[in-house]
C-alpha positions in Angstrom: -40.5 -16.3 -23.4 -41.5 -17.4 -26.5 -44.8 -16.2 -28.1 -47.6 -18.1 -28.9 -46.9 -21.4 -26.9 -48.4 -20.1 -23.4 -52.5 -20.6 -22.8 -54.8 -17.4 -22.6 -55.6 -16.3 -19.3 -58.9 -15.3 -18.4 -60.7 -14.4 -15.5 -63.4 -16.7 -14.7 -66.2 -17.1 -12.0 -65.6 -20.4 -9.6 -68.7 -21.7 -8.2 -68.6 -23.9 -5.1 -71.3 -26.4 -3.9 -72.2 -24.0 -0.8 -73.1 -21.2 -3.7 -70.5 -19.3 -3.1 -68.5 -17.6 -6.4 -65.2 -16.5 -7.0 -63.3 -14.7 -9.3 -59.6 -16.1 -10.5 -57.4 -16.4 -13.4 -57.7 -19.8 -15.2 -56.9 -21.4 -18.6 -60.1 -23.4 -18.4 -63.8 -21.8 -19.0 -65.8 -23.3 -16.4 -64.4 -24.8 -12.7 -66.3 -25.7 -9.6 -65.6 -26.8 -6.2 -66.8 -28.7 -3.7 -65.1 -27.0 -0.6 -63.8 -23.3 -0.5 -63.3 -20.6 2.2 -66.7 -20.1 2.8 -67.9 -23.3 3.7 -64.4 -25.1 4.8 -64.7 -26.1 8.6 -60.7 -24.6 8.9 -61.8 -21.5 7.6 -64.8 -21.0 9.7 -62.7 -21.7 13.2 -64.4 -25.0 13.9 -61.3 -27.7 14.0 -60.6 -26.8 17.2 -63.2 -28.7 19.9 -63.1 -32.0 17.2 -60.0 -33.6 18.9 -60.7 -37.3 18.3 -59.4 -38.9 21.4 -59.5 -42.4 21.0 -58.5 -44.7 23.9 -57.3 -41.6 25.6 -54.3 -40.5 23.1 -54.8 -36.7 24.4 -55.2 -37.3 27.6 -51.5 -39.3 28.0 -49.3 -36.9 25.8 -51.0 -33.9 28.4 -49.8 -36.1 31.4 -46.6 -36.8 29.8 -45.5 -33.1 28.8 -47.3 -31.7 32.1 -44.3 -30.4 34.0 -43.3 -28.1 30.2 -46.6 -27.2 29.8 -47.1 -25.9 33.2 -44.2 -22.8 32.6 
């Protein structure tokens, strides 16, 4: 590698809007986010009761596949 040409590294403090700070390595001084671990719906386990099942979409694949799901 050649010297001089990379950015310096430094570990910064990441503050996201649910207050919650982290610590990473960055090029840039200060970063904040709107969505991390803490607060991210996937992260907390609560995708999995907001199926959207419009016109009954969920509903027909499950009666379609029934006989493979049944095994």
């Amino acid at each position: 590698m050649k010297k001089g040409i990379h950015p310096e590294m430094k570990l910064i403090t990441v503050k996201c809007a649910c207050g919650a700070e982290h610590k990473i390595y960055s090029t840039v001084e200060n970063m904040r986010l709107d969505v991390c671990s803490k607060c991210h719906p996937f992260y907390k386990g609560e995708t999995g009761a907001q199926i959207l099942d419009t016109e009954g979409r969920v509903q027909r694949f499950k009666n379609k596949y029934k006989k493979f799901l049944e095994n």
